[in-house]
VOBA-1610 file (N, C-alpha, C; in pm, whole numbers, padded with zeros to 5 digits, always signed):
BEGIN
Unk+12069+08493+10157Unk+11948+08411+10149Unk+11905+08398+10003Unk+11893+08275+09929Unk+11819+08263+09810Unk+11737+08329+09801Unk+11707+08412+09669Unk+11549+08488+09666Unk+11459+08395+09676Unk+11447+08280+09624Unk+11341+08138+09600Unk+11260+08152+09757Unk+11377+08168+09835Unk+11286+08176+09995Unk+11271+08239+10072Unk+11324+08387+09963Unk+11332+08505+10092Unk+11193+08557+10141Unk+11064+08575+10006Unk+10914+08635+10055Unk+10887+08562+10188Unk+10898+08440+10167Unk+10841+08323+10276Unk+10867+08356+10431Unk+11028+08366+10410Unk+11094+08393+10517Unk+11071+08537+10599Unk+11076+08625+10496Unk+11073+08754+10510Unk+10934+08767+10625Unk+10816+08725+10592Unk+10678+08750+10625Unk+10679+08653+10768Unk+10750+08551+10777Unk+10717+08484+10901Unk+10794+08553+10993Unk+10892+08577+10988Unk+11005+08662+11059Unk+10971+08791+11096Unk+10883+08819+11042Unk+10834+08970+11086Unk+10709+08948+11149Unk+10649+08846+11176Unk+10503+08841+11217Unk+10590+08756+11385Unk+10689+08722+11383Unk+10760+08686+11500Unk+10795+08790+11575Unk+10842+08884+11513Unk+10955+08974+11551Unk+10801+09060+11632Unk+10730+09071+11540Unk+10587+09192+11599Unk+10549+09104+11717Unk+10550+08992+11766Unk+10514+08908+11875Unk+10634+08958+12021Unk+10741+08918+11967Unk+10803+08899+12087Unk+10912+09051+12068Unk+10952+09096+11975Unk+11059+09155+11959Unk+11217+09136+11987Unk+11241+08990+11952Unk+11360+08914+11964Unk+11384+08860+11851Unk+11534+08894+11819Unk+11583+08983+11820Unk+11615+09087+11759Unk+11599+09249+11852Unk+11531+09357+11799Unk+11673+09423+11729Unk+11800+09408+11815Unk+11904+09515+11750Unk+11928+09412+11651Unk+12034+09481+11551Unk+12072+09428+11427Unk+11998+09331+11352Unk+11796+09321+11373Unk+11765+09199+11286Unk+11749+09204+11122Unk+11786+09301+11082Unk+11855+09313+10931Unk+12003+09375+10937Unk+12117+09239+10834Unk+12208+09311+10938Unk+12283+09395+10786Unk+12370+09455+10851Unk+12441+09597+10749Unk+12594+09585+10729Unk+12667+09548+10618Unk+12792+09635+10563Unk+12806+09773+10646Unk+12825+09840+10561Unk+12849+10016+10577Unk+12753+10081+10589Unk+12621+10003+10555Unk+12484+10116+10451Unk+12502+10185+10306Unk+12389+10229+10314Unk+12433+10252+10138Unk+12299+10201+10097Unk+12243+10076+10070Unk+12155+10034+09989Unk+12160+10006+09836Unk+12161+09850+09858Unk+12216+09852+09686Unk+12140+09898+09564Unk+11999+09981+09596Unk+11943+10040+09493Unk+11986+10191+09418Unk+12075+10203+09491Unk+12181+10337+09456Unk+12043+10442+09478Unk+12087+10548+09323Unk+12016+10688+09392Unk+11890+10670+09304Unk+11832+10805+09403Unk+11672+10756+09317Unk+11640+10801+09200Unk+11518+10802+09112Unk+11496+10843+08979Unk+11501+10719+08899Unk+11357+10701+08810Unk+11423+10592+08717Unk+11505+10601+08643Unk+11631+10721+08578Unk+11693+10699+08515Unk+11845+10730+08660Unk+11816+10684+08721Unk+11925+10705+08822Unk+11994+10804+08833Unk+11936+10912+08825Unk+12052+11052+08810Unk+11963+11128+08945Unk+12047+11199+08991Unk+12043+11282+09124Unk+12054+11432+09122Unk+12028+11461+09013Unk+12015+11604+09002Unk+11859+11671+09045Unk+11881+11767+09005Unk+11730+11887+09016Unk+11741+12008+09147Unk+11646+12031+09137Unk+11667+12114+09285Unk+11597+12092+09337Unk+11605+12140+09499Unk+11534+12068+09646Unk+11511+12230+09700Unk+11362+12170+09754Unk+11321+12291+09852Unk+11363+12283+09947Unk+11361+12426+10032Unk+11450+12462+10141Unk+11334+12272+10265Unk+11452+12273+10302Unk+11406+12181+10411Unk+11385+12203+10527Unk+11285+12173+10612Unk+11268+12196+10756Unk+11360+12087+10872Unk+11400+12207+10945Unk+11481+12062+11020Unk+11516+11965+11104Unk+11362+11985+11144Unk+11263+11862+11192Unk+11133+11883+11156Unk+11049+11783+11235Unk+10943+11743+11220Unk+10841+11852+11302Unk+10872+11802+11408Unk+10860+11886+11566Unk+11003+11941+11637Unk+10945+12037+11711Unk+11095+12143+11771Unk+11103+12013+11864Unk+11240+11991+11956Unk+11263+11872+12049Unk+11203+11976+12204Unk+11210+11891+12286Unk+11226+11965+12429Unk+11371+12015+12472Unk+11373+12055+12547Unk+11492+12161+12571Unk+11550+12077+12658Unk+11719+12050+12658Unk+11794+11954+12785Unk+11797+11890+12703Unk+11778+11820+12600Unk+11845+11675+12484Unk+12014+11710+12463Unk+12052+11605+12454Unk+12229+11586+12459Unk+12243+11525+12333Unk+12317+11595+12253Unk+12342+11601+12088Unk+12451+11536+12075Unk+12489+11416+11958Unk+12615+11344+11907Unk+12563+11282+11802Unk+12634+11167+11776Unk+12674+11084+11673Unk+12522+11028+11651Unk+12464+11011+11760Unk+12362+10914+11756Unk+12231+10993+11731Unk+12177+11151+11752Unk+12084+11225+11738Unk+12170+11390+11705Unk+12135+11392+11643Unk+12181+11588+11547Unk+12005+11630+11611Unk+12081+11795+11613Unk+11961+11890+11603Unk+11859+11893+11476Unk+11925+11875+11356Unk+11887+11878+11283Unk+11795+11738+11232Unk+11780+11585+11317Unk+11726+11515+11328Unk+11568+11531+11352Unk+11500+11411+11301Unk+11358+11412+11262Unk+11260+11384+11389Unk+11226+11489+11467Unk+11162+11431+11587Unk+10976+11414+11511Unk+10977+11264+11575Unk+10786+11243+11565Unk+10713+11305+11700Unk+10793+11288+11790Unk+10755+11333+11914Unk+10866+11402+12028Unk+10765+11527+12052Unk+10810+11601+12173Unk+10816+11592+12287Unk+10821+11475+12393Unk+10760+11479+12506Unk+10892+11559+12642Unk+10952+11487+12675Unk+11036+11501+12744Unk+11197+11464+12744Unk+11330+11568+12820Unk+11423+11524+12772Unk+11453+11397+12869Unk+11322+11363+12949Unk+11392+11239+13048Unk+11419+11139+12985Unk+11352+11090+12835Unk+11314+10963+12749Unk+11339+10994+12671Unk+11423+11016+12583Unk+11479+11045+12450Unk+11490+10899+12339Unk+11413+10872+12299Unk+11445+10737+12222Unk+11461+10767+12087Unk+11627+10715+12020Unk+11663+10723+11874Unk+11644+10607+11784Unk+11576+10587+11649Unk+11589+10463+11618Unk+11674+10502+11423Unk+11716+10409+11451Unk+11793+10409+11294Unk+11743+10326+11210Unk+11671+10348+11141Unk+11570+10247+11069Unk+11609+10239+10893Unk+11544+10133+10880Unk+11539+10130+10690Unk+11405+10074+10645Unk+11317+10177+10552Unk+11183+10109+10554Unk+11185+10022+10474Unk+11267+09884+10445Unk+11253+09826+10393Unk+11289+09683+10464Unk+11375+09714+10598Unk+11421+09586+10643Unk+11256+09523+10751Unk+11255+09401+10746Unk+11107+09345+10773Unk+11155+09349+10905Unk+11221+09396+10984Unk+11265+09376+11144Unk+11201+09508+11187Unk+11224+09588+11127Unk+11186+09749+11119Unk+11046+09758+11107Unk+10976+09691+11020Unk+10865+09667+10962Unk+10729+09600+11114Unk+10816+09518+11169Unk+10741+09423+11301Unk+10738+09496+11398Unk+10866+09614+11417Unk+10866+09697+11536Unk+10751+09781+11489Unk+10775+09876+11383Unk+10676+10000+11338Unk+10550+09956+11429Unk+10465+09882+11440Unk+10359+09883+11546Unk+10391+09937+11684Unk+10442+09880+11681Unk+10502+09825+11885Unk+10526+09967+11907Unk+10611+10071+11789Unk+10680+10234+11810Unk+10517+10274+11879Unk+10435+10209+11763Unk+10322+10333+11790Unk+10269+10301+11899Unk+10241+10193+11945Unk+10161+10154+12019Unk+10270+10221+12164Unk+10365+10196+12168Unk+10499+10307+12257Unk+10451+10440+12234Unk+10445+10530+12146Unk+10425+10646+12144Unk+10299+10710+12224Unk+10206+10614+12174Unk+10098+10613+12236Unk+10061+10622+12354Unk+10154+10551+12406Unk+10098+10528+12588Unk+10181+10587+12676Unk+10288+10646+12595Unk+10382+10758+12640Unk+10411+10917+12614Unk+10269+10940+12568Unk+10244+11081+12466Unk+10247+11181+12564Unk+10300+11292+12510Unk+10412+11400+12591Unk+10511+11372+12683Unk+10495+11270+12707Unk+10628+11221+12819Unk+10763+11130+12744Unk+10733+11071+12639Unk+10828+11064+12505Unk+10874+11144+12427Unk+11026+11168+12373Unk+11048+11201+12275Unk+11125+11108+12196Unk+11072+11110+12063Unk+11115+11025+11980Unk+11144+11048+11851Unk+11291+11028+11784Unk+11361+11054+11660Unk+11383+10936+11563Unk+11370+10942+11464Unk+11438+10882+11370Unk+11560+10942+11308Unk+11644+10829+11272Unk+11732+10835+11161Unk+11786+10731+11092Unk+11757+10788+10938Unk+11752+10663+10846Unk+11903+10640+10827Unk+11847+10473+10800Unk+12011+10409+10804Unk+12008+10296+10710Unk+11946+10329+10541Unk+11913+10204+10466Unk+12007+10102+10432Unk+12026+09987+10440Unk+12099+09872+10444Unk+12163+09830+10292Unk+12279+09791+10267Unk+12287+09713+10155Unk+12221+09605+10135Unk+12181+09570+10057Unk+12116+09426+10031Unk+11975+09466+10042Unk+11935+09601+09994Unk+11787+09620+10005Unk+11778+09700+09920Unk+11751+09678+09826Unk+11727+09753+09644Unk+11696+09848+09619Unk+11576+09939+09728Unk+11480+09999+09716Unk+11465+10078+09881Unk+11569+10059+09948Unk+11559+10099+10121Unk+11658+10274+10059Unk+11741+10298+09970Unk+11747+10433+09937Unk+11659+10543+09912Unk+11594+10439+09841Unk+11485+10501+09769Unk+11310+10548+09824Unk+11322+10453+09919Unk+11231+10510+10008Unk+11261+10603+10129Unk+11392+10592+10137Unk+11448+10733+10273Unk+11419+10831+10177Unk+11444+10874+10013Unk+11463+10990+10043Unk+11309+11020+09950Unk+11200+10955+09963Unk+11069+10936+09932Unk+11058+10997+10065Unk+11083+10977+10178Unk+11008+10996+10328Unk+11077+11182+10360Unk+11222+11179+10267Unk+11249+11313+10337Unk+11231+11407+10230Unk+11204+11344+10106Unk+11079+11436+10014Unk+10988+11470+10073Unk+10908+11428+10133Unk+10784+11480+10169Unk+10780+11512+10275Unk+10888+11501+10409Unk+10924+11592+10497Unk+10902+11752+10465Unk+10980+11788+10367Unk+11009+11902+10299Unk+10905+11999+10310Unk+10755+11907+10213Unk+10638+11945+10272Unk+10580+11921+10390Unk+10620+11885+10500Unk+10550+11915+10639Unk+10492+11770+10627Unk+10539+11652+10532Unk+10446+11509+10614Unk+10548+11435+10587Unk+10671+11442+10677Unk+10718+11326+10678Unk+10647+11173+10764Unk+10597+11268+10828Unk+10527+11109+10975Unk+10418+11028+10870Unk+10289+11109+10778Unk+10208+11032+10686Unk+10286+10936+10576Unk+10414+10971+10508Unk+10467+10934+10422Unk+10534+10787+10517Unk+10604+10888+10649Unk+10692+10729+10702Unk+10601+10611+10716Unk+10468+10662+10796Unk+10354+10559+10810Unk+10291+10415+10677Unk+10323+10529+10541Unk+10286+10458+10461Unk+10379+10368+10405Unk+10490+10382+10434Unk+10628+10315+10434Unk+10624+10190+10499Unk+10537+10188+10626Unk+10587+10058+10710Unk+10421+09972+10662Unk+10340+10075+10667Unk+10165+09971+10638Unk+10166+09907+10493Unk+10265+09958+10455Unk+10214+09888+10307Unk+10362+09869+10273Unk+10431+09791+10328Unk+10607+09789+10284Unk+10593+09598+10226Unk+10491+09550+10241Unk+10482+09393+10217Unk+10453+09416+10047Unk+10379+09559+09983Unk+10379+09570+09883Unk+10523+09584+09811Unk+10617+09669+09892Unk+10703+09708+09756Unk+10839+09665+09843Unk+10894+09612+09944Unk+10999+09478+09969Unk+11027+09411+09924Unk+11181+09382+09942Unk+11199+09308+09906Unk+11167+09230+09702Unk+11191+09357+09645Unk+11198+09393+09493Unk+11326+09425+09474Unk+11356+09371+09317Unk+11457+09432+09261Unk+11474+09485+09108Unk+11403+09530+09154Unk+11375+09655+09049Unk+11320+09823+09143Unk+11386+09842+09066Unk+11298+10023+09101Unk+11134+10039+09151Unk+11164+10116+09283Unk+10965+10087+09318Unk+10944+10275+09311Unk+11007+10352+09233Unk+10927+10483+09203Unk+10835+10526+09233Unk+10729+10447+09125Unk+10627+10479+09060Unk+10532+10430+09171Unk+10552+10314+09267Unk+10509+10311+09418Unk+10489+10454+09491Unk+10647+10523+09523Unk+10644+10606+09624Unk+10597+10735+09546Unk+10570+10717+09440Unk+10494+10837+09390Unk+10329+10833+09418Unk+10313+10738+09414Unk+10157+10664+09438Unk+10139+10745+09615Unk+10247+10717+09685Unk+10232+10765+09814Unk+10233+10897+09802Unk+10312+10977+09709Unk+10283+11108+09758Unk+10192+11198+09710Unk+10103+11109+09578Unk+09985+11180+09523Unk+09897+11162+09631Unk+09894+11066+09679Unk+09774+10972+09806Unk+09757+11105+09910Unk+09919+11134+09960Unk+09906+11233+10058Unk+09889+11380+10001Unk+09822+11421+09870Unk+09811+11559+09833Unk+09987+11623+09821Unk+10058+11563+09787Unk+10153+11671+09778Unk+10191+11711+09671Unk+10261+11797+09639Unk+10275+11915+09523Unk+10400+11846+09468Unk+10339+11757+09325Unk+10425+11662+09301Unk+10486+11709+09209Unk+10534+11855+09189Unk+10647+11898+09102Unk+10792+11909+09197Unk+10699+11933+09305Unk+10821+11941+09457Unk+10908+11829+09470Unk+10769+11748+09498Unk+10859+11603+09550Unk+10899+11583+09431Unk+10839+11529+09347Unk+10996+11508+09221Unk+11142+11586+09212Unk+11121+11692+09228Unk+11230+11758+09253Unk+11316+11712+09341Unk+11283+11691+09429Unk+11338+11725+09624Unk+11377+11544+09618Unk+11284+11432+09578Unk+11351+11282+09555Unk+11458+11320+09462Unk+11460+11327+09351Unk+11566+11322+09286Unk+11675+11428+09345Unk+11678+11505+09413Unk+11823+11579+09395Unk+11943+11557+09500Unk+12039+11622+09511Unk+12147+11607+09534Unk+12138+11653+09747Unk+12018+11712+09735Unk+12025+11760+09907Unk+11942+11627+09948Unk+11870+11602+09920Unk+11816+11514+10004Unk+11889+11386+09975Unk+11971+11361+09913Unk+12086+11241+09932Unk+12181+11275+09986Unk+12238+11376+10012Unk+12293+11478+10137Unk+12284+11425+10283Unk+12103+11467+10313Unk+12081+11457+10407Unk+12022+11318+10490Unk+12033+11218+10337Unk+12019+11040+10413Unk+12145+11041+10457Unk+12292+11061+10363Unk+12366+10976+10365Unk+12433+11061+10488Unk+12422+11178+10548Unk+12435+11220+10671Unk+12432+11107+10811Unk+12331+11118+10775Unk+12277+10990+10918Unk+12364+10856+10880Unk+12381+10798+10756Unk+12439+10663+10739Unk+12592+10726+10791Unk+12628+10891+10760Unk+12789+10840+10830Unk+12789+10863+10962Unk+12715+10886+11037Unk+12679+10880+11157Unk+12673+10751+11225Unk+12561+10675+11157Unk+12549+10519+11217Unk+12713+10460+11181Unk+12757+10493+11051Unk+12897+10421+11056Unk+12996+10428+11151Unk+13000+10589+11211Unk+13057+10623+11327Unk+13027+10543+11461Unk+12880+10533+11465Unk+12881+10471+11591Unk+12874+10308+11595Unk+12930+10250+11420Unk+12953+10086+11421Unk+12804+10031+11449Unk+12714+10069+11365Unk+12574+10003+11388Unk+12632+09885+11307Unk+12552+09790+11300Unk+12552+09666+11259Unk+12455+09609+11164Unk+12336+09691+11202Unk+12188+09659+11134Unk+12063+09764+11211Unk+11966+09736+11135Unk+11870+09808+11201Unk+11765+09675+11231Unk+11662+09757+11351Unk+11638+09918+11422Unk+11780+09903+11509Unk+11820+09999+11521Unk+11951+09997+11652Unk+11883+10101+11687Unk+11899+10136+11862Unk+11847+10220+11923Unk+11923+10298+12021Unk+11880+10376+12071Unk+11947+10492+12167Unk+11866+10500+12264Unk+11876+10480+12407Unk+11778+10555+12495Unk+11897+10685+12551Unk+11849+10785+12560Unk+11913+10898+12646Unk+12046+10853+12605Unk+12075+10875+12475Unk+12194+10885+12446Unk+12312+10771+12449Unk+12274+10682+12514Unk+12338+10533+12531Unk+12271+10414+12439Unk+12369+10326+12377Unk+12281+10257+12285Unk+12199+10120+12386Unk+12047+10090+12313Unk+11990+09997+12371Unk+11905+09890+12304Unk+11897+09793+12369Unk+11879+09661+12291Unk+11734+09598+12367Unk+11651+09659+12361Unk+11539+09589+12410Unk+11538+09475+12374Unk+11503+09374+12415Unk+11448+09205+12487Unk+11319+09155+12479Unk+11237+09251+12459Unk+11069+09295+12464Unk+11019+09374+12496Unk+10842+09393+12454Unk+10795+09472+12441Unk+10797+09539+12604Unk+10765+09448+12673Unk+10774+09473+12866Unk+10892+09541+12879Unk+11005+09557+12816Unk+11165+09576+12852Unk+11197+09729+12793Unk+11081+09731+12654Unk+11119+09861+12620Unk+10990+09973+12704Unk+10913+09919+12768Unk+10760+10015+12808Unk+10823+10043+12911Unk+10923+09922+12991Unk+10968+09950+13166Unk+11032+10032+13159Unk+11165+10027+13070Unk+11279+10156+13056Unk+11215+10296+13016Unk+11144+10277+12930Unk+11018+10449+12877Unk+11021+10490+13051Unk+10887+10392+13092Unk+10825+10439+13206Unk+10876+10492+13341Unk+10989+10392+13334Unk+11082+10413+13488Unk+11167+10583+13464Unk+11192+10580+13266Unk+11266+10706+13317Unk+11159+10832+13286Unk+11032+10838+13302Unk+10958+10939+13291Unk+10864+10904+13466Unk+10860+10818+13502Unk+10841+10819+13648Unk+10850+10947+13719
//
């Protein structure tokens, strides 16, 4: 897509996508992954050291079925049950990702304790700055807020999308915002584990031939919701 018409495009397409959620799998689509903004740091180097990491968010429920598509070591937002297991592979930068982020919550919401729900990042080539905000989100995991950091990722992603140039000095803005101990996160963005532990999940999605994000998992099988009615029925019917 010409840049000349990508803002334009970008913003209507996502104010569609938050309407109907069609179409939800692959609507940013993916090479290999990777993200062409390479590694983070403005001088692009990946060194330093990283604090020990936690390895999730929340412990999961007990009975979840582990592969390609969800690790133990994956980021649960929510604990509810192993009847509903929903995985999403996201990039906070693709605007498809961006239209769902509501719809998750407004899902989480009306399915609270009876959902469980994971992420795993899967940033796209052709998105400058989708590296650089995974490992902004699993910086501040580190400290115990990955969910505030992911949040600020999708509410304010119309600010720093779809750029090509380095948005740093952005996701630093996010992690002073959230109080964190910004000798850490500098550390823990720039180094060598937490590009470790993105590019983990990207060889994962490569394994399972994602295409684009959000791609999804219910209970371990991949799924392609149709709409918002299509993804609440499947939640509901399997926590029934």
């Amino acid at each position: 897509m010409p840049s000349s018409d990508r803002r334009p495009r970008f913003w209507s397409r996502r104010a569609a996508l938050a309407v109907g959620l069609v179409p939800l799998l692959a609507a940013c689509g993916s090479g290999s992954g990777g993200g062409a903004g390479g590694t983070a740091g403005t001088d692009g180097s990946s060194g330093g050291a990283a604090s020990p990491a936690p390895s999730r968010s929340v412990a999961p429920p007990a009975g979840i079925s582990y592969g390609p598509w969800l690790r133990p070591t994956s980021h649960f937002l929510d604990a509810g049950s192993s009847k509903a297991v929903l995985v999403e592979f996201l990039d906070f930068e693709c605007e498809a990702c961006g239209a769902v982020f509501p719809v998750m919550e407004q899902l989480r919401e009306q399915y609270k304790g009876k959902l469980t729900y994971a992420i795993r990042y899967f940033p796209l080539d052709g998105h400058f700055n989708s590296k650089r905000a995974a490992y902004a989100v699993e910086a501040a995991a580190r400290q115990g807020r990955l969910e505030p950091m992911y949040r600020l990722m999708y509410t304010n992603q119309k600010d720093w999308a779809e750029q090509q140039v380095p948005t740093d000095d952005t996701f630093r803005g996010y992690a002073r915002q959230l109080g964190l101990d910004m000798t850490k996160w500098e550390a823990d963005y720039t180094s060598d584990s937490v590009k470790q532990r993105v590019e983990a999940d990207l060889k994962d999605a490569t394994a399972l031939n994602l295409k684009g994000t959000p791609s999804f998992f219910f209970n371990g099988k991949p799924f392609e919701p149709k709409s918002v009615q299509d993804l609440q029925k499947t939640v509901g019917d399997a926590v029934a």
